[in-house]
N, C-alpha and C positions, 0 to 999 in steps of 0.2 A: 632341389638338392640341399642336404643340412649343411651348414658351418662346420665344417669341422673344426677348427681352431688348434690344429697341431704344431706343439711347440718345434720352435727351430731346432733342427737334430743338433746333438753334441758333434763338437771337433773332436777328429781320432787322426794325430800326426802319422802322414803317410799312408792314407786313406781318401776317397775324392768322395763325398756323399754325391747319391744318384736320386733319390727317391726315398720319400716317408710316407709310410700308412698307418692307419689305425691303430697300430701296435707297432709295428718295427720299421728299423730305420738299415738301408742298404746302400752300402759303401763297393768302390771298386777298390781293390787293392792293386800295388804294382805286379805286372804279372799278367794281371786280366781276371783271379780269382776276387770273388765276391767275399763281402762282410755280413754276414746280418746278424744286427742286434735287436734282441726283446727289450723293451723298455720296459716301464711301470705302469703306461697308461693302458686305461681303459675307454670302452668306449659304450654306448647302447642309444638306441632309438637314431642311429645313426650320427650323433654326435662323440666326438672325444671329449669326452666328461675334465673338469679342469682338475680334481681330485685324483692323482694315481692311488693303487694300491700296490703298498711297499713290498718288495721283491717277489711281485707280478712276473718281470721280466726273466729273472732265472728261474723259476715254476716252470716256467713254459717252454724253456731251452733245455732243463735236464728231463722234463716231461719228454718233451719229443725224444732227445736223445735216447734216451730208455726204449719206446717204442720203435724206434728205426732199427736197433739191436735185435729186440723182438721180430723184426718185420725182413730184414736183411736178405733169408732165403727166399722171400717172394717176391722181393723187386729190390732195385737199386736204389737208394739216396743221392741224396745231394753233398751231402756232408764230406768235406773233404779235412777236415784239421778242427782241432776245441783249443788250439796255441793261436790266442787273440790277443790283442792288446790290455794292460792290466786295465784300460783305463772300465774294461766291460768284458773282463773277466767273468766267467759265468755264465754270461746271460747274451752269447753271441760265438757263430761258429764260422766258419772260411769255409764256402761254399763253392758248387761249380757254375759256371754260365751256361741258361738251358733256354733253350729255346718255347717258352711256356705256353701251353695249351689255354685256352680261352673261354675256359669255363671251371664250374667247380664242380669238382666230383662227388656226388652226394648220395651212402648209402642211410639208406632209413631200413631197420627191424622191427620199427614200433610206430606207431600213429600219432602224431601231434604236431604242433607249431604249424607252418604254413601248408604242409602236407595233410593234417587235419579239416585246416578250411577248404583247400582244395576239393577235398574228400567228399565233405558236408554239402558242395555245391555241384558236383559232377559225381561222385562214386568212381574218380580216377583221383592219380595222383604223376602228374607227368605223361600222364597219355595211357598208364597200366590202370585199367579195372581193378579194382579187389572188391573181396565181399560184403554183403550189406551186415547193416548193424555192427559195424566197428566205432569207437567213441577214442575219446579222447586218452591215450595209452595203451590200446590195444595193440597186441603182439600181433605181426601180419604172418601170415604164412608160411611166408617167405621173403628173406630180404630183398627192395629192390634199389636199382638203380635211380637216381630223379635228379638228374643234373641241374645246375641253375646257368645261366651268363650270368659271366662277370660284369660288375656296373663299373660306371664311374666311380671315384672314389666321392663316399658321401651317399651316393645312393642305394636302394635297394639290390642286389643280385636278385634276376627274375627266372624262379623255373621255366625249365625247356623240357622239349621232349626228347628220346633219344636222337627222332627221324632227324629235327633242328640240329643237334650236335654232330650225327654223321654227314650234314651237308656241310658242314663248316669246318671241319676237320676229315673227314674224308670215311668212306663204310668202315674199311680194315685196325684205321688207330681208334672210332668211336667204341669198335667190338672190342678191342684191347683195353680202351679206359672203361668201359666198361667191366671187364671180366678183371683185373688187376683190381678194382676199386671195392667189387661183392668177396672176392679173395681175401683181400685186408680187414676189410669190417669182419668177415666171418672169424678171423684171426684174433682179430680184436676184441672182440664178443666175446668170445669164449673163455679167453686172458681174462677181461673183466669180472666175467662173469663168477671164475672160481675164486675170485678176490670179493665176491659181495656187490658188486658192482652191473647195472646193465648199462649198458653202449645202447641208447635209445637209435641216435642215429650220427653221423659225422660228415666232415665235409674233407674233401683232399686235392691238393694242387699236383700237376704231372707237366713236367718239360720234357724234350727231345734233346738228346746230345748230336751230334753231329753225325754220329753214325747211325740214328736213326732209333736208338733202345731210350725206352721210355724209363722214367727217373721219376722216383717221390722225393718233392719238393714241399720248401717251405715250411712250416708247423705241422706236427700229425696228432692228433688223438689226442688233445687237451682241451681245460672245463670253457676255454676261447672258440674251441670249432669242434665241440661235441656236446651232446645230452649225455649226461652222465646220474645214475639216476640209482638210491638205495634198494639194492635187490629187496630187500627185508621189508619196504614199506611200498613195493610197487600195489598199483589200484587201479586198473583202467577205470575209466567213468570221472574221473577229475587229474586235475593238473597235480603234476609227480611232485615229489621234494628231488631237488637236486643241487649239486656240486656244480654249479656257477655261478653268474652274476645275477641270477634273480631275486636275490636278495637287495640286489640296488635298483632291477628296474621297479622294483613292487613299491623299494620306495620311489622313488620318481614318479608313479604313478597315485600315490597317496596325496591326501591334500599337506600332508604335514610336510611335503617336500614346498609346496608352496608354487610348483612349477606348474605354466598355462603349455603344457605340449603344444595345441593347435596353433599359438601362437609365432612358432618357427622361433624361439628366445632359446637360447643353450640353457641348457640344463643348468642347476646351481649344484653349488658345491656338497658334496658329499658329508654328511656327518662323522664323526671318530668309529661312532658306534657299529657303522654302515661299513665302513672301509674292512676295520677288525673282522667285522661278522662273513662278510667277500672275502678276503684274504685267508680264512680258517677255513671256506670249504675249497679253495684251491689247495690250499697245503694237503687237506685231509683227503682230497681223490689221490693228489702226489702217492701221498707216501700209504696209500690203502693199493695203489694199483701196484708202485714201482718196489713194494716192501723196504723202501730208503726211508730215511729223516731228515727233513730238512730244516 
């Protein structure tokens, strides 16, 4: 498991912090309603990088916001109130307490990242065949389903099959996150799409309320838990240009970062140049998807 090294959340008076992860930090408010705030940091190779990139955290908060709007008639959110404390204004909404499913919901439209090695060693991806001679950003078919478990914090989420996720969650709700989760992405795709944009593939959380209706939770469809990718310069046959942080793992992987990966040592800090250049294609999926300016 990596280090993560996540700094201690901030105090928010009248607020009991519960739990912090890779990105955001969750409060119980009085009442029983939840707090979650996006923060600045980042995270990759499963470490929390010690370098945030500056308002990280509200990208990601009116991101979602914006697609929940979008998303509204096909499922329910979590989102209950955007009247938070000034101290994180923006970048943090009053949620509801959900009972959360245990996995992540992952559709893919296009072939690559672990679903590509997958591919190259079996000719499946989650237990689904698809066709031979698909490479690295090819368009599938059709979209599929490729759930992962959820890891511990720190480590890898590992794809499942769907059969795995209906034994752990039961036939009738695996068929629903399933069929809610191809719903969304198709929705999503399509939005992106006449914005210039492909939704390569995304990942989404889902809880149960009490009375048993399932609720999208957490972040939805931002450059944190999506491939987001310039329609204009898509190429299957090599690795896409995109709207996230690959611009810091690439350097992290350069020798000019100066870092021994294999060595389990955290990653060093970020340069100015690196932060800037991350931070401008966050902004740029922003306000290319949401037609805003931030």
């Amino acid at each position: 498991m990596a280090e993560l090294n996540i700094p201690e959340a901030p105090f928010i008076d009248g607020a009991t912090h519960l739990h912090s992860g890779k990105v955001r930090d969750l409060y119980e408010l009085p009442g029983g309603d939840l707090l979650m705030v996006a923060s600045d940091r980042i995270s990759a190779f499963d470490f929390v990088l010690e370098t945030p990139i500056p308002g990280k955290g509200e990208i990601l908060t009116r991101m979602s916001l914006w697609w929940f709007g979008q998303l509204a008639d096909l499922v329910p959110n979590h989102v209950l109130s955007t009247d938070v404390p000034d101290s994180v204004r923006g970048r943090a909404v009053v949620c509801e307490r959900l009972d959360m499913f245990p996995v992540e919901c992952v559709a893919r439209g296009y072939l690559t990242g672990s679903g590509l090695r997958e591919y190259d060693a079996s000719g499946e991806v989650c237990g689904i065949a698809l066709p031979s001679g698909l490479e690295d950003g090819s368009r599938l078919p059709t979209p599929i389903f490729t759930p992962a478990a959820k890891a511990a914090l720190g480590d890898h989420d590992e794809n499942v099959s769907f059969q795995a996720v209906a034994g752990t969650v039961g036939d009738a709700t695996a068929n629903r996150l399933r069929d809610l989760t191809l719903a969304v992405y198709g929705r999503a795709e399509a939005i992106a799409r006449e914005r210039g944009i492909i939704l390569a593939d995304t990942k989404f959380e889902f809880g149960a309320r009490a009375d048993g209706t399932i609720v999208l939770a957490d972040e939805v469809l931002t450059p944190d838990s999506s491939r987001f990718w310039p329609a204009d310069r898509w190429q299957p046959g090599r690795a896409q240009p995109s709207y996230d942080k690959d611009v810091l793992r690439n350097w992290l992987r350069s020798p000019a970062s100066g870092w021994d990966q294999p060595s389990g040592e955290p990653p060093p800090a970020l340069p100015d140049d690196i932060v800037e250049r991350t931070r401008a294609l966050y902004v740029q999926a922003f306000e290319l998807l949401t037609g805003e300016t931030f």
